[in-house]
N, C-alpha and C positions, 0 to 999 in steps of 0.2 A: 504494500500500500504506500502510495506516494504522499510526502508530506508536502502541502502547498505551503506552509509559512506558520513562523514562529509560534500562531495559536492553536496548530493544531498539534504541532509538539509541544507544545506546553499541555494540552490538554491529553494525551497519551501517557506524558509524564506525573498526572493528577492520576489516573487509572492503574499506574504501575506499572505500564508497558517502557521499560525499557529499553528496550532492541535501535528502535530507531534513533535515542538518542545518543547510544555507541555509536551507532553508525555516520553520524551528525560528528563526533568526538574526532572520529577515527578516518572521514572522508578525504581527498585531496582538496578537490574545490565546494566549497558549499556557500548555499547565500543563504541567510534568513531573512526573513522578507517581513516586515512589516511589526515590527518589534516595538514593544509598549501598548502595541493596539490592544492587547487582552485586560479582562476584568483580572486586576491581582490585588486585590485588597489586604493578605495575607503575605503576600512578597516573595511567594513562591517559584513563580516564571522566573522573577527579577533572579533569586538566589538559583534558579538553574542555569541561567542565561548566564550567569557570573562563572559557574563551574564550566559551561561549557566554554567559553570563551577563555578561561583559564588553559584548559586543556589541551584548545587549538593550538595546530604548528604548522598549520596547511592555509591555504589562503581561503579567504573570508569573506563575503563582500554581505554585509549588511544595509537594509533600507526600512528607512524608518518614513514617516512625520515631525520626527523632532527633533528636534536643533541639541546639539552636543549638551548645552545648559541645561534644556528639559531634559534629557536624559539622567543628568547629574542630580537633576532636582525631583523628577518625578519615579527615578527607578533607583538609580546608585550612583555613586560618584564612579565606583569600581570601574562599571559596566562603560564610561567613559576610556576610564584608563589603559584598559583591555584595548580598547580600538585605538589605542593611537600609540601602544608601546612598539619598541623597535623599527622605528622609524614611518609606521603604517600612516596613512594620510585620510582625512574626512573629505570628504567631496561633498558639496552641499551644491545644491541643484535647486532651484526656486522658480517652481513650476505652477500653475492654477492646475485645482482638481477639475480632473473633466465628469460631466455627468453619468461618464458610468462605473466610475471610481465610486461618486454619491449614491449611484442606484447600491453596489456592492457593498456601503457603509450601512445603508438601509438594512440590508437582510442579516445585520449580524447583530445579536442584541447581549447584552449582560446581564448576565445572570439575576 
């Protein structure tokens, strides 16, 4: 089963399926896509998203909504850290959401 982004392994990892997030660990290239978008009220994502990012030694490419700060402020300072050790670079990209980004935001709701 393919993972489309970071909430649906964070949500595998709430279940106790861990397979795919070794596999996430242990990848060459992997993206997580869309990171902070999950309900974590408990800081759970944030604290796997820490271990994994930890553990990476392969290349990464993460995409979020939110700007290095938010990050720092609404998940971890860590989870910042992680992205920009050993010379790694942020790319921020300042785009308008197009309407089917919105329609896709609609159909996802919190718990």
């Amino acid at each position: 089963m393919p993972v489309d982004d970071w909430r649906q392994l964070s949500d595998l990892l709430r279940e106790q399926k861990y397979g795919r997030f070794e596999d996430a660990e242990n990848a060459w290239f992997l993206v997580l896509d869309d990171i902070g978008s999950d309900y974590d009220p408990n800081k759970f994502s944030t604290s796997k998203l820490d271990k994994l990012l930890r553990s990476r030694r392969h290349w990464t490419v993460i995409t979020t909504n939110l700007t290095p700060k938010q990050i720092a402020e609404e998940l971890d300072p860590r989870i910042v850290s992680w992205m920009i050790r050993d010379g790694n670079k942020i790319v921020q990209i300042d785009a308008p959401i197009t309407p089917f980004a919105n329609k896709r935001n609609e159909n996802r709701s919190s718990p």
